[in-house]
Backbone as XML, in Angstrom:
<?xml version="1.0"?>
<chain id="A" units="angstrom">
  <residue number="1" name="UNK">
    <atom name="N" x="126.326" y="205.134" z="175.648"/>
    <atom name="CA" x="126.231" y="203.912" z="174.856"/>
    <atom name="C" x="126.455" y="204.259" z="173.393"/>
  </residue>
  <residue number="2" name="UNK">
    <atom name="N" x="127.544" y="203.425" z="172.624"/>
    <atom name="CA" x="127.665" y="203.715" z="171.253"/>
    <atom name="C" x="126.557" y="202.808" z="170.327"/>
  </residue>
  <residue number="3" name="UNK">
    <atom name="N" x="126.047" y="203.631" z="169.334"/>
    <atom name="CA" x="125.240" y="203.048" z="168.350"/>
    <atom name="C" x="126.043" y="201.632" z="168.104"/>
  </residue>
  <residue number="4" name="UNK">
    <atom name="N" x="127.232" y="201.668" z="167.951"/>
    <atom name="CA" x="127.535" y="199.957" z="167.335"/>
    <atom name="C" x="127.306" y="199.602" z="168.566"/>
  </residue>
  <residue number="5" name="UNK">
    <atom name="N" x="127.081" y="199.703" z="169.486"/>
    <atom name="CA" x="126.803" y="198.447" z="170.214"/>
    <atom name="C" x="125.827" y="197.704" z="170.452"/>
  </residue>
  <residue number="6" name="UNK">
    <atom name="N" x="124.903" y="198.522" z="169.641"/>
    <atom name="CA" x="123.222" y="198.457" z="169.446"/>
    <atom name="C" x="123.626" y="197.439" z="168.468"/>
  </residue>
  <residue number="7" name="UNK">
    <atom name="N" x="122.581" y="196.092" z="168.449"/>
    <atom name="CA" x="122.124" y="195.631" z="167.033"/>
    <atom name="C" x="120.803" y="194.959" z="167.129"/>
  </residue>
  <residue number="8" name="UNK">
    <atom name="N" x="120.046" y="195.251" z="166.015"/>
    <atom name="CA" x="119.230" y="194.574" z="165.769"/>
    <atom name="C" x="118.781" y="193.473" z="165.614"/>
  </residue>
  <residue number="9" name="UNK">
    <atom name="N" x="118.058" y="192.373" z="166.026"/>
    <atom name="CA" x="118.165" y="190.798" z="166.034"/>
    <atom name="C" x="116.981" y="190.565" z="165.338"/>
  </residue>
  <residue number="10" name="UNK">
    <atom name="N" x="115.239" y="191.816" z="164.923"/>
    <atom name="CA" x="114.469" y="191.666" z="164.212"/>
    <atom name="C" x="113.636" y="191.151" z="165.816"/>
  </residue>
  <residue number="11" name="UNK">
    <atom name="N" x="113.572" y="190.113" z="166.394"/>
    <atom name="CA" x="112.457" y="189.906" z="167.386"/>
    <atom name="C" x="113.364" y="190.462" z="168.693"/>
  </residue>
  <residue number="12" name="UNK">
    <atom name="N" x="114.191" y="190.771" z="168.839"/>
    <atom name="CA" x="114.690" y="191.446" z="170.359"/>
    <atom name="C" x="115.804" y="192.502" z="169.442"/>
  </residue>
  <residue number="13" name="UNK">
    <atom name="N" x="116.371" y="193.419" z="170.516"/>
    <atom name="CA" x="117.749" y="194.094" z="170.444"/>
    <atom name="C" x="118.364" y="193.676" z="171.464"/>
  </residue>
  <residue number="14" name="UNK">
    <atom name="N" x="119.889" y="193.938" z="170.680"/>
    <atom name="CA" x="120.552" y="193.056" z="171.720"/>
    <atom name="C" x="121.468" y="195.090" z="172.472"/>
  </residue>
  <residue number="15" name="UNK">
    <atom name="N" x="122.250" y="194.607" z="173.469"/>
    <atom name="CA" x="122.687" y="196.016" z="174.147"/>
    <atom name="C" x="123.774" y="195.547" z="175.034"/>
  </residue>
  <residue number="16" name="UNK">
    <atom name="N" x="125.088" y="196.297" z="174.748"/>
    <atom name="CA" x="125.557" y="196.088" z="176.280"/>
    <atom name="C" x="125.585" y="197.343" z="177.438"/>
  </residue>
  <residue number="17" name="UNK">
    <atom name="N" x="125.430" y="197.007" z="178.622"/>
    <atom name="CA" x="125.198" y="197.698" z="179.440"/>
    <atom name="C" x="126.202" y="197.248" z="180.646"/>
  </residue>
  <residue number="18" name="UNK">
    <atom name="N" x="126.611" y="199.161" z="180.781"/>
    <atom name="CA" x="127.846" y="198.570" z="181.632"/>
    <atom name="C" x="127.304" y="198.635" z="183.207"/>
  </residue>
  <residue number="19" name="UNK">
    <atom name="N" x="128.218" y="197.958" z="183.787"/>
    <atom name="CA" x="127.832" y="197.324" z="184.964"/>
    <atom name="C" x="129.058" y="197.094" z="185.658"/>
  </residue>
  <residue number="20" name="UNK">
    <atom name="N" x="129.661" y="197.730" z="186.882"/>
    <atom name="CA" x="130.685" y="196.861" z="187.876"/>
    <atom name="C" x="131.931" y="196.949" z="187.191"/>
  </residue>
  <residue number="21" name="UNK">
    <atom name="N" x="132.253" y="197.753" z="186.155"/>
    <atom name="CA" x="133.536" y="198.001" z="185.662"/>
    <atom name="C" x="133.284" y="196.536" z="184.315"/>
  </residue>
  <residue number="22" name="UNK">
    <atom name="N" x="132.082" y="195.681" z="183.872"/>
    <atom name="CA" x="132.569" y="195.386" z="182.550"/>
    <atom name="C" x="131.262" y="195.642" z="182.297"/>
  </residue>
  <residue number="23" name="UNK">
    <atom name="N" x="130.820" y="194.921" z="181.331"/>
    <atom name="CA" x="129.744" y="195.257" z="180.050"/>
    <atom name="C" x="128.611" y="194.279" z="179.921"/>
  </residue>
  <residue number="24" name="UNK">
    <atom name="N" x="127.385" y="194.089" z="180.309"/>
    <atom name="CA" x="126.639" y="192.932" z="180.398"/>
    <atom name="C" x="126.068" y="193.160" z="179.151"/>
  </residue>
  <residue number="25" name="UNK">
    <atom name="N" x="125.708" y="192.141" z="178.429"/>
    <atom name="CA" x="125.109" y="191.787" z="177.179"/>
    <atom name="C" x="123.409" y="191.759" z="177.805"/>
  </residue>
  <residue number="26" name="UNK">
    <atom name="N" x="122.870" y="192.610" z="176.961"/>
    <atom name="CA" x="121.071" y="192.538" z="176.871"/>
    <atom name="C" x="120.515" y="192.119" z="176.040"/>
  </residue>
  <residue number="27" name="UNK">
    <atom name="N" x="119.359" y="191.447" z="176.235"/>
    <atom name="CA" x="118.385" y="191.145" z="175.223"/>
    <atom name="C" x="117.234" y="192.283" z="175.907"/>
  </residue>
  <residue number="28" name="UNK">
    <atom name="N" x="116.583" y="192.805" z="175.036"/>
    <atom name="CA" x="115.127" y="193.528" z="175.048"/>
    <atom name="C" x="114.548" y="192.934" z="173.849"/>
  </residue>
  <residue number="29" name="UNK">
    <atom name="N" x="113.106" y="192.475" z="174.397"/>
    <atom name="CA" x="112.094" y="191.802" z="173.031"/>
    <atom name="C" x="111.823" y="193.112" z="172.278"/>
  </residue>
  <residue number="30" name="UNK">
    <atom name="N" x="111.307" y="192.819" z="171.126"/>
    <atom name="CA" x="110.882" y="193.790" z="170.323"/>
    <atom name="C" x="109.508" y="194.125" z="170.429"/>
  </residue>
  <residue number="31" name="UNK">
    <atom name="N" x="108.393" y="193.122" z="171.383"/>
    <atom name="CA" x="107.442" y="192.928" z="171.831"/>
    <atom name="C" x="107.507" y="194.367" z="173.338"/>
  </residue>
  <residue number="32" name="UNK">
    <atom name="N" x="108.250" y="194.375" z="173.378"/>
    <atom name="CA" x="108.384" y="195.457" z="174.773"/>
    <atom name="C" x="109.060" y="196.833" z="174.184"/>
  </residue>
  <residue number="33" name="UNK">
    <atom name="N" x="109.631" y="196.508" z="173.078"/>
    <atom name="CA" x="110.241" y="198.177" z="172.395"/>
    <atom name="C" x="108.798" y="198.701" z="171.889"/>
  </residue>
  <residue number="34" name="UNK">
    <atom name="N" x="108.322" y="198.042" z="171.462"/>
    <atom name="CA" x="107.005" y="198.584" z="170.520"/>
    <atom name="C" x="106.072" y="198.770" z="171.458"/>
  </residue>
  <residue number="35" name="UNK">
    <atom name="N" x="106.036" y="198.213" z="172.834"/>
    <atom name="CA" x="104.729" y="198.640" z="173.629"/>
    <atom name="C" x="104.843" y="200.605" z="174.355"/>
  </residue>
  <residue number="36" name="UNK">
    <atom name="N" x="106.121" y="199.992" z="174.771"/>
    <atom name="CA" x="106.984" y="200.793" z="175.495"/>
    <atom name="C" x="107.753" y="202.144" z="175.347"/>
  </residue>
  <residue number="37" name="UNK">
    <atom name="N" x="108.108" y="201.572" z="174.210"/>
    <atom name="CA" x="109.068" y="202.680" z="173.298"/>
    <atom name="C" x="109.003" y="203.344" z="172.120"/>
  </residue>
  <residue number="38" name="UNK">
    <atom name="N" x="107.870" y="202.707" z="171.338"/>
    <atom name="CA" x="107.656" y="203.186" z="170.178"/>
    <atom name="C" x="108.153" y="202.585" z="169.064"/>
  </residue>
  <residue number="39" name="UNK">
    <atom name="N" x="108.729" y="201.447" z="169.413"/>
    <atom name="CA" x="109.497" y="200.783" z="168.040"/>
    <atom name="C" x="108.204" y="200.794" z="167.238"/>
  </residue>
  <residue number="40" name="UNK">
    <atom name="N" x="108.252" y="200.188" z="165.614"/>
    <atom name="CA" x="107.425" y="199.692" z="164.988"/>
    <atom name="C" x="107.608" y="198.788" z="164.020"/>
  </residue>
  <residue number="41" name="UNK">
    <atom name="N" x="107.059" y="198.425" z="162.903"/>
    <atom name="CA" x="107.924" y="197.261" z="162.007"/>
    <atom name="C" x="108.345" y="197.786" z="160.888"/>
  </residue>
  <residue number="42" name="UNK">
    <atom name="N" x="109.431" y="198.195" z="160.797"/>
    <atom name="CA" x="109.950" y="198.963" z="159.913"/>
    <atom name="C" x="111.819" y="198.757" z="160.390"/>
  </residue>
  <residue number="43" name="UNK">
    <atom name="N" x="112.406" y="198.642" z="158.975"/>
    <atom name="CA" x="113.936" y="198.799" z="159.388"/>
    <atom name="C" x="114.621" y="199.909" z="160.011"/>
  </residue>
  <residue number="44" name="UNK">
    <atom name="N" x="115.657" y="199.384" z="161.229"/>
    <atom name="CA" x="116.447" y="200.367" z="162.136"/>
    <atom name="C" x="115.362" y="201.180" z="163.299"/>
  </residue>
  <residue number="45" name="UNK">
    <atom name="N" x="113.790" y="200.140" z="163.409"/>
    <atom name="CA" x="113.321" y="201.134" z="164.316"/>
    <atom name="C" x="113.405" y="200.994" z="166.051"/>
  </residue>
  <residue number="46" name="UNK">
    <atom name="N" x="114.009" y="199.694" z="166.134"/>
    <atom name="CA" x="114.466" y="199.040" z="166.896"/>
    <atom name="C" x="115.621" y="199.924" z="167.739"/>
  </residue>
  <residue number="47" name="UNK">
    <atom name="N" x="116.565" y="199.741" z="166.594"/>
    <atom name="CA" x="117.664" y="201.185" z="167.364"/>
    <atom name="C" x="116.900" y="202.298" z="167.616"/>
  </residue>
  <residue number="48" name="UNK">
    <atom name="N" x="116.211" y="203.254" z="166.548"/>
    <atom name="CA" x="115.657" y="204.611" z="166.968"/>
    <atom name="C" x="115.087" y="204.480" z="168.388"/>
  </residue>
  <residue number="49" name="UNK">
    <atom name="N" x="114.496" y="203.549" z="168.582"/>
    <atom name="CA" x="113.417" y="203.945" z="169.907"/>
    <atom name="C" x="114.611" y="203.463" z="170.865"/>
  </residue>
  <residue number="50" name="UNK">
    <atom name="N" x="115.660" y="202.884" z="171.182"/>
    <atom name="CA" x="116.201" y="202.308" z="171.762"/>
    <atom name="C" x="117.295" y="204.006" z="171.896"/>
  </residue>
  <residue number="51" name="UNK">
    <atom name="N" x="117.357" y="204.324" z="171.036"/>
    <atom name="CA" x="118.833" y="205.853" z="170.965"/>
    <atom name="C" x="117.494" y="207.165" z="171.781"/>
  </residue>
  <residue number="52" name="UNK">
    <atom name="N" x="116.735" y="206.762" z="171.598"/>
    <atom name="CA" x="115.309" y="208.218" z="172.429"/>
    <atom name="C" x="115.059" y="207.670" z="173.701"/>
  </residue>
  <residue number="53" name="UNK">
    <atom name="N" x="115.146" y="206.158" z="174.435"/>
    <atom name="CA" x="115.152" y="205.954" z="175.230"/>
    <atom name="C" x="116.530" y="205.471" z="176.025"/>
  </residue>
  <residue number="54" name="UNK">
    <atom name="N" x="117.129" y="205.380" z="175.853"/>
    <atom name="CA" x="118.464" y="204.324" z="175.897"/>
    <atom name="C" x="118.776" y="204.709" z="177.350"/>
  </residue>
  <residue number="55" name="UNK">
    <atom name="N" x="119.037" y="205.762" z="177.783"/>
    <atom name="CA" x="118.641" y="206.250" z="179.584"/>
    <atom name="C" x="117.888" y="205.232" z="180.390"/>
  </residue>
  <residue number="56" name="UNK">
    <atom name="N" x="116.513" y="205.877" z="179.955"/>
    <atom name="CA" x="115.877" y="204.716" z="180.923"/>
    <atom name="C" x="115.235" y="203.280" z="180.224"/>
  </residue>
  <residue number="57" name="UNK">
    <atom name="N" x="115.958" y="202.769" z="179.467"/>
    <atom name="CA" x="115.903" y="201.593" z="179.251"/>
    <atom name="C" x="116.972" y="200.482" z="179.841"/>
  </residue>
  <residue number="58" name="UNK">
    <atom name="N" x="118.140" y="201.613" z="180.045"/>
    <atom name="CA" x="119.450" y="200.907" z="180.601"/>
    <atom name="C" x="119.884" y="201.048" z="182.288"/>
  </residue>
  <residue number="59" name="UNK">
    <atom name="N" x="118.402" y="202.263" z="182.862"/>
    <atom name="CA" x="118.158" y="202.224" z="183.934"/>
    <atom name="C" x="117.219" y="200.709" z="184.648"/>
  </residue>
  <residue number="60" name="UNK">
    <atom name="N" x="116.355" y="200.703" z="183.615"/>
    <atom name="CA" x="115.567" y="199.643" z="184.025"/>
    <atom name="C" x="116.930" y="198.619" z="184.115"/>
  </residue>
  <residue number="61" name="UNK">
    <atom name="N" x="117.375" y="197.960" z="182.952"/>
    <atom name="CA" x="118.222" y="197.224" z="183.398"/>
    <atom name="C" x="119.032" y="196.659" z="184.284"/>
  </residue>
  <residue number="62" name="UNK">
    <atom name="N" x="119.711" y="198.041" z="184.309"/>
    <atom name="CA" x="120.469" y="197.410" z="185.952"/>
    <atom name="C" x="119.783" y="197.759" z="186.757"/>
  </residue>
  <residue number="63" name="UNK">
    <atom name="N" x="118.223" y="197.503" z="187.341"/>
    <atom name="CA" x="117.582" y="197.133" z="188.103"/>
    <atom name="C" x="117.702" y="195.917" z="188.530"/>
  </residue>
  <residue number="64" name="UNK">
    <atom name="N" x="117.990" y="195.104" z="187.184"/>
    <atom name="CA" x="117.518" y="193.595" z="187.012"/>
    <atom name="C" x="118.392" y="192.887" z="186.736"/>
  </residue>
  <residue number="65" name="UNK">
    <atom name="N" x="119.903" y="193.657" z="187.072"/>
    <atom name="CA" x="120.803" y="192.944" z="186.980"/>
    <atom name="C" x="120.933" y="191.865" z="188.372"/>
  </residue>
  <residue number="66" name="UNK">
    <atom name="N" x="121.182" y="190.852" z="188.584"/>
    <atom name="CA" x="120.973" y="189.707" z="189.744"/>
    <atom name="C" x="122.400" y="189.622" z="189.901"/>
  </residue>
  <residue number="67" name="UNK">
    <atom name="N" x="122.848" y="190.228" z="191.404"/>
    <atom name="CA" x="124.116" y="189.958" z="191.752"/>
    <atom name="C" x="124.750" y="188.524" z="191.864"/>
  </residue>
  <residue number="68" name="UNK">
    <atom name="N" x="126.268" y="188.044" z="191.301"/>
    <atom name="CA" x="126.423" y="186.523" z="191.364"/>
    <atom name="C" x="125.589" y="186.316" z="189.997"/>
  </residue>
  <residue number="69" name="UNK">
    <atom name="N" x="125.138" y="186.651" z="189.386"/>
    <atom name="CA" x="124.972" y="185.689" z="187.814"/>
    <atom name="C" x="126.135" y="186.105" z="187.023"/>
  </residue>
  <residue number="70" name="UNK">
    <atom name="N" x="126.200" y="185.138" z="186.646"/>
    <atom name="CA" x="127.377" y="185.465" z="185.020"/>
    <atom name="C" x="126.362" y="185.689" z="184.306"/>
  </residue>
  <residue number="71" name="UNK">
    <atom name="N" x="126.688" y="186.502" z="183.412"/>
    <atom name="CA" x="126.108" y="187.063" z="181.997"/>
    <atom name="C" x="126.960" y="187.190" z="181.123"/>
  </residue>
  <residue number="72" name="UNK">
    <atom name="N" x="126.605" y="186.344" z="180.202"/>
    <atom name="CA" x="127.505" y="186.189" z="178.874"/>
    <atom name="C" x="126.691" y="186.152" z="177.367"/>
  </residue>
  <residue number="73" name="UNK">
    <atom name="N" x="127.345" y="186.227" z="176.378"/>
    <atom name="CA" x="126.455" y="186.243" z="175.473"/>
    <atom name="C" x="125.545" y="185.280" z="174.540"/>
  </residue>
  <residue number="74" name="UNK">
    <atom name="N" x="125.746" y="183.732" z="175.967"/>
    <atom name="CA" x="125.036" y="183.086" z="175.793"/>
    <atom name="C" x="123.825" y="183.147" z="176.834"/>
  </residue>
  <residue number="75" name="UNK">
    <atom name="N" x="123.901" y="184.002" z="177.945"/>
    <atom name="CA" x="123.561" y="183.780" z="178.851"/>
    <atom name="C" x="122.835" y="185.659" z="179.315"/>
  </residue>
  <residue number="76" name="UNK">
    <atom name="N" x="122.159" y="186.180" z="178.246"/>
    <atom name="CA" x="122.408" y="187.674" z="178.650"/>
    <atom name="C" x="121.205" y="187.793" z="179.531"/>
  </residue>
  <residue number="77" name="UNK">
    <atom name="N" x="120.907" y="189.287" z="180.054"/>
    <atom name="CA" x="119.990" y="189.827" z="181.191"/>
    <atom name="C" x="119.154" y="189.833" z="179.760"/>
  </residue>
  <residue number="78" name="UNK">
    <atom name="N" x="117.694" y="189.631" z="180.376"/>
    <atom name="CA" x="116.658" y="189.442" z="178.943"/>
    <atom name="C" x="115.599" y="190.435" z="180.001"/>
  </residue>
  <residue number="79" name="UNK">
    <atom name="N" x="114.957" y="191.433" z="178.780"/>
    <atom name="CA" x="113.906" y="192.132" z="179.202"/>
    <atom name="C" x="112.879" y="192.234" z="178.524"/>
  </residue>
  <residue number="80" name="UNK">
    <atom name="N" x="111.736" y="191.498" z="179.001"/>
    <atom name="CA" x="110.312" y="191.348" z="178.379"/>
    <atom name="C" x="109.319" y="191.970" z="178.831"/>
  </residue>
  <residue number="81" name="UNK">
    <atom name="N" x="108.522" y="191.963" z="178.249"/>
    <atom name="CA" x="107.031" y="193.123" z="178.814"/>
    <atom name="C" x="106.734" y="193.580" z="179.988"/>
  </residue>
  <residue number="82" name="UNK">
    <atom name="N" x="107.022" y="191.931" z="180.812"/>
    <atom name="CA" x="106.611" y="192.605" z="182.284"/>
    <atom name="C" x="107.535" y="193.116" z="182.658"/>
  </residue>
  <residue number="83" name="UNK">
    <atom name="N" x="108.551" y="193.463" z="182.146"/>
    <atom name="CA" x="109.591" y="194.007" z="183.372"/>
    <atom name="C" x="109.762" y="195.471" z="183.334"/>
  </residue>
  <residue number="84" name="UNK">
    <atom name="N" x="108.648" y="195.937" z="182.394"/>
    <atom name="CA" x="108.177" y="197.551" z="182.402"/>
    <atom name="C" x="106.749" y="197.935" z="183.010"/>
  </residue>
</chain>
């Protein structure tokens, strides 16, 4: 995963994660980086904990990818507290 593809949104990060030969757009809350990962409130910490975990954060993901959904970037895979 390239750092630009990381961005910061301040209450989630957004991510794409590839999947099936294209790229699904993620939301992760920032409520679940900070439990989880270590984010904190401070600028770019969002990416840091996201570049130390980014493995198994993008493992969890395509856990939870739901075969037959479109995912678009109105429409992305969203990962919140419980889903760790």
């Amino acid at each position: 995963m390239e750092s630009q593809d990381v961005e910061d949104h301040g209450d989630w990060l957004g991510f794409g994660l590839p999947h099936a030969g294209t790229t699904i757009p993620v939301r992760i809350s920032r409520e679940a980086m900070e439990e989880y990962f270590g984010a904190v409130q401070e600028p770019e910490s969002l990416k840091k904990a996201y570049a130390r975990d980014a493995e198994m954060i993008q493992a969890r993901a395509a856990d939870l990818v739901v075969p037959g959904v479109s995912y678009t970037a109105d429409n992305p895979l969203v990962l919140n507290m419980e889903d760790f």
